[in-house]
mmCIF file as gemmi writes it, N, C-alpha and C atoms, coordinates in Angstrom:
data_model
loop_
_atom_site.group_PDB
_atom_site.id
_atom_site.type_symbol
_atom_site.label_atom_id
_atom_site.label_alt_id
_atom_site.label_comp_id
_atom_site.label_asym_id
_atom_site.label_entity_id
_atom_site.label_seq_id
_atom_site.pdbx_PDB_ins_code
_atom_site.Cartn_x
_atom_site.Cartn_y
_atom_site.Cartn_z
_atom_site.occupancy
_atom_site.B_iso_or_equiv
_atom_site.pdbx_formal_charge
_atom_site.auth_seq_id
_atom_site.auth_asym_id
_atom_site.pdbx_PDB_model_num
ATOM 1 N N . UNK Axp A 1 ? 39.739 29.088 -33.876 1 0 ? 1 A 1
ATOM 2 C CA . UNK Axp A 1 ? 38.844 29.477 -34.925 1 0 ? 1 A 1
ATOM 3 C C . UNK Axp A 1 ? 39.572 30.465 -35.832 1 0 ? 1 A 1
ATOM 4 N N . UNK Axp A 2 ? 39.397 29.906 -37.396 1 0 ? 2 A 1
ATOM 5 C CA . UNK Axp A 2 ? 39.987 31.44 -37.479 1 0 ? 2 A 1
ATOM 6 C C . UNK Axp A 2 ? 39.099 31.336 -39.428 1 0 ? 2 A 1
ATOM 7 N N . UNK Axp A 3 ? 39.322 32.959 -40.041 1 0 ? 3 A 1
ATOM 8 C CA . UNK Axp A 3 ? 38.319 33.197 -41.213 1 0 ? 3 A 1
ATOM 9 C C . UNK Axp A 3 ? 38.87 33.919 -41.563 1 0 ? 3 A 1
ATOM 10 N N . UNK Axp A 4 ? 39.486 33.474 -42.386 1 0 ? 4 A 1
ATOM 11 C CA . UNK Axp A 4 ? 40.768 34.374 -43.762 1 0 ? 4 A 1
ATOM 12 C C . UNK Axp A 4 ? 41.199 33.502 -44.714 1 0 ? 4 A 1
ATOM 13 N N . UNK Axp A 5 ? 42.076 34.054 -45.466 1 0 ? 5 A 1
ATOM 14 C CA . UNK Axp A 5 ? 42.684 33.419 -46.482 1 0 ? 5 A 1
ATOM 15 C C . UNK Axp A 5 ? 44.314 33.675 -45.977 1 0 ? 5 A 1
ATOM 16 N N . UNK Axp A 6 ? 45.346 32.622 -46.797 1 0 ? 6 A 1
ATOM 17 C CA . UNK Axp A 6 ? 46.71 32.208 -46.237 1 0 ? 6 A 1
ATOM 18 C C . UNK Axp A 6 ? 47.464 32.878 -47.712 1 0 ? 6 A 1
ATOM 19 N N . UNK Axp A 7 ? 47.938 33.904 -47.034 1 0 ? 7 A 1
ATOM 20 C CA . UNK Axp A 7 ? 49.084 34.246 -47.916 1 0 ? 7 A 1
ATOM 21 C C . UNK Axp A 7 ? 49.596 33.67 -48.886 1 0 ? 7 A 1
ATOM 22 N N . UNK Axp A 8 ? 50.778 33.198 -48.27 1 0 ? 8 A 1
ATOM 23 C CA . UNK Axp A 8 ? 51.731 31.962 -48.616 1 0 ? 8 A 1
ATOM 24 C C . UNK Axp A 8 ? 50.992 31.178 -50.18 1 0 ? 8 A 1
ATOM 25 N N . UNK Axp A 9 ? 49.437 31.045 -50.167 1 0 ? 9 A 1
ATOM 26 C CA . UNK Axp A 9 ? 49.377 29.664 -50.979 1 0 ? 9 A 1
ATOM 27 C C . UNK Axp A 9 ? 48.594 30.358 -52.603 1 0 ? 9 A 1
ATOM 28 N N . UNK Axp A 10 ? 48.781 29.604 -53.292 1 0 ? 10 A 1
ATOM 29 C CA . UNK Axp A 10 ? 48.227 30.525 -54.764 1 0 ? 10 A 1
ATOM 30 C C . UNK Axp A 10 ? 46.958 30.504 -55.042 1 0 ? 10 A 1
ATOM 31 N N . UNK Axp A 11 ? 46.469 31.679 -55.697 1 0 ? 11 A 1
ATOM 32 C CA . UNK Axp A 11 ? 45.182 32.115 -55.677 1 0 ? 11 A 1
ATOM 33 C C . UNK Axp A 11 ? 44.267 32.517 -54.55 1 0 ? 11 A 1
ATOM 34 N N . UNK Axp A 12 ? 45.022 32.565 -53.531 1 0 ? 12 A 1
ATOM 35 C CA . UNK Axp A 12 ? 44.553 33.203 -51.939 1 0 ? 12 A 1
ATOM 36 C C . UNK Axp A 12 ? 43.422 32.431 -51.453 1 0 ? 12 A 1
ATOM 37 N N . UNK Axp A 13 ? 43.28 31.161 -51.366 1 0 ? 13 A 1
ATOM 38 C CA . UNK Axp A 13 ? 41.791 30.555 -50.865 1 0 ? 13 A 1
ATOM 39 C C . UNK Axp A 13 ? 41.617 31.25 -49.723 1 0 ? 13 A 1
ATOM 40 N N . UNK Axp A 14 ? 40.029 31.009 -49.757 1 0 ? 14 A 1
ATOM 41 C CA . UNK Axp A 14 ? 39.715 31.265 -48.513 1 0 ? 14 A 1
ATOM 42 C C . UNK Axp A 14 ? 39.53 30.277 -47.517 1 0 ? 14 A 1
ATOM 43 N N . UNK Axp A 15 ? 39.751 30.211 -46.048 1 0 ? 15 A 1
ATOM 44 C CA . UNK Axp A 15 ? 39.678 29.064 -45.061 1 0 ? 15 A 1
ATOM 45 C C . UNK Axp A 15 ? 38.658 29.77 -44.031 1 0 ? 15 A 1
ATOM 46 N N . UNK Axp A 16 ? 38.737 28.266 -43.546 1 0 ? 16 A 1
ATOM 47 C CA . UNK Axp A 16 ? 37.633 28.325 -42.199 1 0 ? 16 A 1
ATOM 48 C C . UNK Axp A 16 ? 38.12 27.253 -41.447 1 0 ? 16 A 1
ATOM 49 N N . UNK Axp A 17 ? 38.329 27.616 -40.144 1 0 ? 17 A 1
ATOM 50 C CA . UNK Axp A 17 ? 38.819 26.528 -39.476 1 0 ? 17 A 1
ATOM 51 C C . UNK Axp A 17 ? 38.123 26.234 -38.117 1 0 ? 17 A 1
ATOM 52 N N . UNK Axp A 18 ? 37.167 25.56 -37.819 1 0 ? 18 A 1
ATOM 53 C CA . UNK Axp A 18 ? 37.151 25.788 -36.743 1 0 ? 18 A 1
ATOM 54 C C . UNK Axp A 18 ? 37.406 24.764 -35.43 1 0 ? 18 A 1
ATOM 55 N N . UNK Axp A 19 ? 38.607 24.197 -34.615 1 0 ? 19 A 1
ATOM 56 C CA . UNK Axp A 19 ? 39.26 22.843 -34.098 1 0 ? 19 A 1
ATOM 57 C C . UNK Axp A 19 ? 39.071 23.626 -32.648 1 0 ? 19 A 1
ATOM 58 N N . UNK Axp A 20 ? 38.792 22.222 -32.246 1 0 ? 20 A 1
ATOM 59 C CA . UNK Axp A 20 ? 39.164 22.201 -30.562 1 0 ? 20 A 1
ATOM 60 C C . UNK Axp A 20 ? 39.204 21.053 -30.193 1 0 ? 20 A 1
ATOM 61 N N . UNK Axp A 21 ? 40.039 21.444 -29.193 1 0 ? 21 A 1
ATOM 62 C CA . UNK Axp A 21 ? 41.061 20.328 -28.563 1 0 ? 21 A 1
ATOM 63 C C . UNK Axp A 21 ? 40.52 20.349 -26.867 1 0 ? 21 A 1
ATOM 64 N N . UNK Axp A 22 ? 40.007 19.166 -26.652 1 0 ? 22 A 1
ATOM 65 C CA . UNK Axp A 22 ? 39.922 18.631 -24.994 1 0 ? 22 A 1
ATOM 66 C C . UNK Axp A 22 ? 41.007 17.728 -24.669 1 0 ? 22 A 1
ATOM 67 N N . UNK Axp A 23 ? 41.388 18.226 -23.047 1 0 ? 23 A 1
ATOM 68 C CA . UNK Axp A 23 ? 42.839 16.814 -22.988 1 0 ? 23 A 1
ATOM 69 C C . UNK Axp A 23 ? 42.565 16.937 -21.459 1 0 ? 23 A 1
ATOM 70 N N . UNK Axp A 24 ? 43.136 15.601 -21.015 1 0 ? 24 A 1
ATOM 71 C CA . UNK Axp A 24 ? 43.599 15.075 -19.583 1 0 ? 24 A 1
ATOM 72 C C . UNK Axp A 24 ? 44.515 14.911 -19.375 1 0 ? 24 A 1
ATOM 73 N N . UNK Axp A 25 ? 45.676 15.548 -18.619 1 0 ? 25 A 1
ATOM 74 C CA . UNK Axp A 25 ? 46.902 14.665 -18.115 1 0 ? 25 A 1
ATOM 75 C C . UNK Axp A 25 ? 46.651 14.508 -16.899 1 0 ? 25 A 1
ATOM 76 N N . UNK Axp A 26 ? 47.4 12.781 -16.496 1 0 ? 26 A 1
ATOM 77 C CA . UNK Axp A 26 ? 46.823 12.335 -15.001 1 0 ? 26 A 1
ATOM 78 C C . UNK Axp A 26 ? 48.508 11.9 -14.464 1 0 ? 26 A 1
ATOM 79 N N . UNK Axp A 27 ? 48.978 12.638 -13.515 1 0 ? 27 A 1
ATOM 80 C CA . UNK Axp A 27 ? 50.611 11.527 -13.445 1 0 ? 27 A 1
ATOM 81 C C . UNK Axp A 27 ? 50.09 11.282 -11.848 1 0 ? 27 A 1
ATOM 82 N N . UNK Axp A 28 ? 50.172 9.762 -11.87 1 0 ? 28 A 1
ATOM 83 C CA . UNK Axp A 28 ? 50.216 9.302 -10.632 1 0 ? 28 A 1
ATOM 84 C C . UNK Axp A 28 ? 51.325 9.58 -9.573 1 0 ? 28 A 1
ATOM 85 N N . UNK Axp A 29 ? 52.997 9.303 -10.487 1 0 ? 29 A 1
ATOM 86 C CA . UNK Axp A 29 ? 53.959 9.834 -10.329 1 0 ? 29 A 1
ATOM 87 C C . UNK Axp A 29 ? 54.901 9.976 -10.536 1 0 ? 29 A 1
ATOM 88 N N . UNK Axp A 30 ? 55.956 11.014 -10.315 1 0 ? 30 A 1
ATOM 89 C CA . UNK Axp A 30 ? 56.752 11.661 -11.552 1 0 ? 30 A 1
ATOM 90 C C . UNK Axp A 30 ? 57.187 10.624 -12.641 1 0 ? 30 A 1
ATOM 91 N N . UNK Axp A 31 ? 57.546 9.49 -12.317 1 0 ? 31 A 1
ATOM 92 C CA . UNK Axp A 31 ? 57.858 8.99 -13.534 1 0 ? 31 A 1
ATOM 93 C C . UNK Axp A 31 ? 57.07 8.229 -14.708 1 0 ? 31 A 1
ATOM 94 N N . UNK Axp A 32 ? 55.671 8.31 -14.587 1 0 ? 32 A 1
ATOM 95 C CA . UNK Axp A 32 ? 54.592 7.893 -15.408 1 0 ? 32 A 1
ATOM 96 C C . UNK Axp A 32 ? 53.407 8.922 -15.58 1 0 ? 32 A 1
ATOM 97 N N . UNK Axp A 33 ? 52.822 9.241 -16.528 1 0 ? 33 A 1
ATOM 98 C CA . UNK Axp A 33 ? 51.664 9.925 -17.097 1 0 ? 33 A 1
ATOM 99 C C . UNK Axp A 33 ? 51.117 9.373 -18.034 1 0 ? 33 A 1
ATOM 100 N N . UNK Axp A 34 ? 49.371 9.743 -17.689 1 0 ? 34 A 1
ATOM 101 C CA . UNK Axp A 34 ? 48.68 9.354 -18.959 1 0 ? 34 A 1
ATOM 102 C C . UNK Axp A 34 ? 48.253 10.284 -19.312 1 0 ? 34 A 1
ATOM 103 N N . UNK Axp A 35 ? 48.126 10.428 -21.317 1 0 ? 35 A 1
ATOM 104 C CA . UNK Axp A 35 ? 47.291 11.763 -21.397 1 0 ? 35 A 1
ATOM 105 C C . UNK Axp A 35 ? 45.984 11.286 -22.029 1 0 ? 35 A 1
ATOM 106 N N . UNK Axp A 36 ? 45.223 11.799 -22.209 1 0 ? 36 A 1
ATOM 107 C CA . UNK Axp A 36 ? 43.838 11.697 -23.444 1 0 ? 36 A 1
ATOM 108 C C . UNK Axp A 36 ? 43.471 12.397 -24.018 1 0 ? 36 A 1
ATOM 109 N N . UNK Axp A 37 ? 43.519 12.847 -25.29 1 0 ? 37 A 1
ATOM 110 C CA . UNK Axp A 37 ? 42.985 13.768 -25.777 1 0 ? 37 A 1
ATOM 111 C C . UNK Axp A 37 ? 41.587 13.719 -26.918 1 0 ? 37 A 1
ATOM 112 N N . UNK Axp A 38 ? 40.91 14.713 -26.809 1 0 ? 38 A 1
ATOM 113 C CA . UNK Axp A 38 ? 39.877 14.637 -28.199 1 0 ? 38 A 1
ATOM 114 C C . UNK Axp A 38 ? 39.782 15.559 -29.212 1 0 ? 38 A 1
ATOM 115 N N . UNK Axp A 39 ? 39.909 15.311 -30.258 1 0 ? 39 A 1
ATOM 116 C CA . UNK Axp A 39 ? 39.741 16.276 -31.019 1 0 ? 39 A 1
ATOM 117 C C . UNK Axp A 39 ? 38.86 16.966 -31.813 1 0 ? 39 A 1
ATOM 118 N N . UNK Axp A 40 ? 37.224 17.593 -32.498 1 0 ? 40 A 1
ATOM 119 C CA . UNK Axp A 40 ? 36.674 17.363 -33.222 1 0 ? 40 A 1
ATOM 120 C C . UNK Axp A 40 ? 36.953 18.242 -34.209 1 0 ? 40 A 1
ATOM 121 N N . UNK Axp A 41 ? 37.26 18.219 -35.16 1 0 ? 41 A 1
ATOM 122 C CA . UNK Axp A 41 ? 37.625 19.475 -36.359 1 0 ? 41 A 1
ATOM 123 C C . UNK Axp A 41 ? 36.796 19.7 -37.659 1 0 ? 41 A 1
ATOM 124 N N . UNK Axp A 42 ? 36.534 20.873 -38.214 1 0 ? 42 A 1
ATOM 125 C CA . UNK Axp A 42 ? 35.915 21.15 -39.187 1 0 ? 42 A 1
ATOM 126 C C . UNK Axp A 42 ? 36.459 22.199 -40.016 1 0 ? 42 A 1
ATOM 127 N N . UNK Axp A 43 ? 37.095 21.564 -41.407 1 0 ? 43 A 1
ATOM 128 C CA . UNK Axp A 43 ? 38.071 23.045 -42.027 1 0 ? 43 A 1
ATOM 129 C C . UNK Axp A 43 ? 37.052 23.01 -43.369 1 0 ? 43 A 1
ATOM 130 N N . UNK Axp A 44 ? 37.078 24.347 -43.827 1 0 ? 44 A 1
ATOM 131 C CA . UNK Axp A 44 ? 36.295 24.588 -45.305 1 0 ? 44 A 1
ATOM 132 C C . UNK Axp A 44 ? 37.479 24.987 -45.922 1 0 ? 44 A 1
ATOM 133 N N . UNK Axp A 45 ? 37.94 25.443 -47.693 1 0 ? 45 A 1
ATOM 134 C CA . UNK Axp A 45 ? 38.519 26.211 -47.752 1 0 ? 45 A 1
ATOM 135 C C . UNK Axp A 45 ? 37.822 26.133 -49.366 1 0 ? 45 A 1
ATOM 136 N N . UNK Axp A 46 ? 38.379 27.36 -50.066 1 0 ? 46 A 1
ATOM 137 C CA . UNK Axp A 46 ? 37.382 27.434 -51.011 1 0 ? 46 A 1
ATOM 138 C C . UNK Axp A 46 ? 38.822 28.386 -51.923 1 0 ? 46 A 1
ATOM 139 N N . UNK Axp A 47 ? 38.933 28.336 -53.446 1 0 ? 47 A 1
ATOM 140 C CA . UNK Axp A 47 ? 39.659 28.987 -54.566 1 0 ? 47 A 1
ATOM 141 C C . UNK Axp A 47 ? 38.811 29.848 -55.692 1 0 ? 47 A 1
ATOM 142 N N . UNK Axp A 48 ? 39.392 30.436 -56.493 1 0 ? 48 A 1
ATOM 143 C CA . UNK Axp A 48 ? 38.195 30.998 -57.418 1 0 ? 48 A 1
ATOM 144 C C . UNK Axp A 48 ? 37.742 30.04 -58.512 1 0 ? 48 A 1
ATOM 145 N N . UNK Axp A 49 ? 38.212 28.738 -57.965 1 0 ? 49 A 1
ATOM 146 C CA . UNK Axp A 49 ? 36.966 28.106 -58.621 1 0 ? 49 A 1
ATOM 147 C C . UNK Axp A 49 ? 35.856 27.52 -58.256 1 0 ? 49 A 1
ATOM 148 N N . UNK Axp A 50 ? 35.029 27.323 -58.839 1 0 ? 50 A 1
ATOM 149 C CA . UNK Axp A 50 ? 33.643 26.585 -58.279 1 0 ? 50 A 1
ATOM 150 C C . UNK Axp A 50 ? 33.977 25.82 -57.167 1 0 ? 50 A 1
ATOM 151 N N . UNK Axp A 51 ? 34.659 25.226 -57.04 1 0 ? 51 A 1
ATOM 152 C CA . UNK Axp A 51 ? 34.864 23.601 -56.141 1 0 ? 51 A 1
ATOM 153 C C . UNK Axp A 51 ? 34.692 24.306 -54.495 1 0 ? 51 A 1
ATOM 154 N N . UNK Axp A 52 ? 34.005 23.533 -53.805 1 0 ? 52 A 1
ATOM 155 C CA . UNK Axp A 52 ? 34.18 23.923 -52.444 1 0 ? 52 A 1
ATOM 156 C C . UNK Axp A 52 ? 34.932 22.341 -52.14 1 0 ? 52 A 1
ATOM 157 N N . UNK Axp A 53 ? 35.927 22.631 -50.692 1 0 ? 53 A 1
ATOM 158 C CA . UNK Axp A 53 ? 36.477 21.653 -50.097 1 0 ? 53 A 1
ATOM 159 C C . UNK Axp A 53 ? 36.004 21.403 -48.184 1 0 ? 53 A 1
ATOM 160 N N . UNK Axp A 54 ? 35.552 20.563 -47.894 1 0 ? 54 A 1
ATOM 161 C CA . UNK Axp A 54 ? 34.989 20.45 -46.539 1 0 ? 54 A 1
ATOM 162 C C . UNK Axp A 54 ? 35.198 19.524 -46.054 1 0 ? 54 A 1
ATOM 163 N N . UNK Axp A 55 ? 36.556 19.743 -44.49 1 0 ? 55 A 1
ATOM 164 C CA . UNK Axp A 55 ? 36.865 18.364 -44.459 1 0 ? 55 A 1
ATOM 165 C C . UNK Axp A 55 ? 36.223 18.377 -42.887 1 0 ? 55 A 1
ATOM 166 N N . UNK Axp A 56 ? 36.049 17.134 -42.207 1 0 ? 56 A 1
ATOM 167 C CA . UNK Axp A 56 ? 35.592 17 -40.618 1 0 ? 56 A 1
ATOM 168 C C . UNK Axp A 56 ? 36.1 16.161 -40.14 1 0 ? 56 A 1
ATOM 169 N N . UNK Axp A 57 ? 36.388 15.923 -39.457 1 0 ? 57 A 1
ATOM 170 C CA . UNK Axp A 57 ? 36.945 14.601 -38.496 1 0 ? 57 A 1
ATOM 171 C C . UNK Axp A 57 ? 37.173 14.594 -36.941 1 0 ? 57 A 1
ATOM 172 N N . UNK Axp A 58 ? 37.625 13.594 -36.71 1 0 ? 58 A 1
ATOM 173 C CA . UNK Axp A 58 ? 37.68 13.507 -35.161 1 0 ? 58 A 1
ATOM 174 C C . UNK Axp A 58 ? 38.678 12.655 -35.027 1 0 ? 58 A 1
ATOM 175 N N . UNK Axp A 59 ? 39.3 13.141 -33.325 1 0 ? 59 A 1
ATOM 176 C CA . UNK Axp A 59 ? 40.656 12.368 -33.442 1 0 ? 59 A 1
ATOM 177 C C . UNK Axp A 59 ? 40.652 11.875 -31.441 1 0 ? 59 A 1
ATOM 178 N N . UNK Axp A 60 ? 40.708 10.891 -31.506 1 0 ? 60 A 1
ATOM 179 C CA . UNK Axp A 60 ? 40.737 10.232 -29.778 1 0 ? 60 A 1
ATOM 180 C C . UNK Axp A 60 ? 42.383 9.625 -29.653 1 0 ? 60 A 1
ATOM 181 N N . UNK Axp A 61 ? 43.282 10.45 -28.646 1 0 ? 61 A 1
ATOM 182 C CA . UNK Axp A 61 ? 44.275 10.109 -28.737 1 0 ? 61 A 1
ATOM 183 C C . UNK Axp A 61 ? 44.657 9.83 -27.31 1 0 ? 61 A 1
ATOM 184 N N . UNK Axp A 62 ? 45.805 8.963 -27.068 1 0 ? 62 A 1
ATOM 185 C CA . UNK Axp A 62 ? 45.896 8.041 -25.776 1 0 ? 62 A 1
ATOM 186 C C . UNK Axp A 62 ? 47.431 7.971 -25.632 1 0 ? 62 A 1
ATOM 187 N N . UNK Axp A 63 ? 47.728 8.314 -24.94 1 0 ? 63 A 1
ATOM 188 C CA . UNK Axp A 63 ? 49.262 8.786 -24.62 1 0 ? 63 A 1
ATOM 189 C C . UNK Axp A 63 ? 49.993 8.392 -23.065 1 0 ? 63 A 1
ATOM 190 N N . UNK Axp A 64 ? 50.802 7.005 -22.896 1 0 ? 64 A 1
ATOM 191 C CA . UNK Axp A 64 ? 51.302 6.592 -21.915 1 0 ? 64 A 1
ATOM 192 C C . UNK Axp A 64 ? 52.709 6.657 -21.608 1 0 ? 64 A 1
ATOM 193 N N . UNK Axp A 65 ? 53.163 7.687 -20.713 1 0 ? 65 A 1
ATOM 194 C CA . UNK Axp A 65 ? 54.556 8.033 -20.522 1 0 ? 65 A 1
ATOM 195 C C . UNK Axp A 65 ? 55.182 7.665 -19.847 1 0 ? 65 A 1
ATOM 196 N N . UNK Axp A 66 ? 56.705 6.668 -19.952 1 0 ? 66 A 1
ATOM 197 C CA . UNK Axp A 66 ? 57.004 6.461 -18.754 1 0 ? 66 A 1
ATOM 198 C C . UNK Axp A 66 ? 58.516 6.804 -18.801 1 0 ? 66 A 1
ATOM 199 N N . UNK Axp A 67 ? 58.979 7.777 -17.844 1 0 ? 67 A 1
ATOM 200 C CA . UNK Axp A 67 ? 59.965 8.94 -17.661 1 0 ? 67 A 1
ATOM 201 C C . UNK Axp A 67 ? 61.173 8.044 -16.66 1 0 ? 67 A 1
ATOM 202 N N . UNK Axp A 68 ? 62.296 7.96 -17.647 1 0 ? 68 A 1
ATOM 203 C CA . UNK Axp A 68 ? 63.713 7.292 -16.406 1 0 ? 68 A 1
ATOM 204 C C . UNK Axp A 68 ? 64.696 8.011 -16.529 1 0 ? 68 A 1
């Protein structure tokens, strides 16, 4: 989570972030793993102009490793 504005970028917007991340790793054994992850995210960020920006999304990710 976080509620500030970023240096770095011009006219100092302000942000809002707020992401979290759920995950599984399962290794049956050492040389294979699966992971899963979920993501749901919600960023605002806003400039001194009128415009507001609001993005959301979600992310389901699936990750099969196999280690030689």
């Amino acid at each position: 989570m976080y509620d500030g504005g970023k240096k770095h970028e011009r006219d100092a917007r302000s942000h809002t972030v707020n992401d979290v991340e759920f995950g599984v790793e399962w290794q049956p054994n050492p040389k294979f793993e699966l992971v899963t992850e979920w993501y749901p995210g919600n960023r605002r960020f806003e400039d001194k102009l009128p415009l507001r920006w609001q993005q959301r999304g979600r992310l389901l990710r699936v990750q099969a490793q196999y280690n030689y």
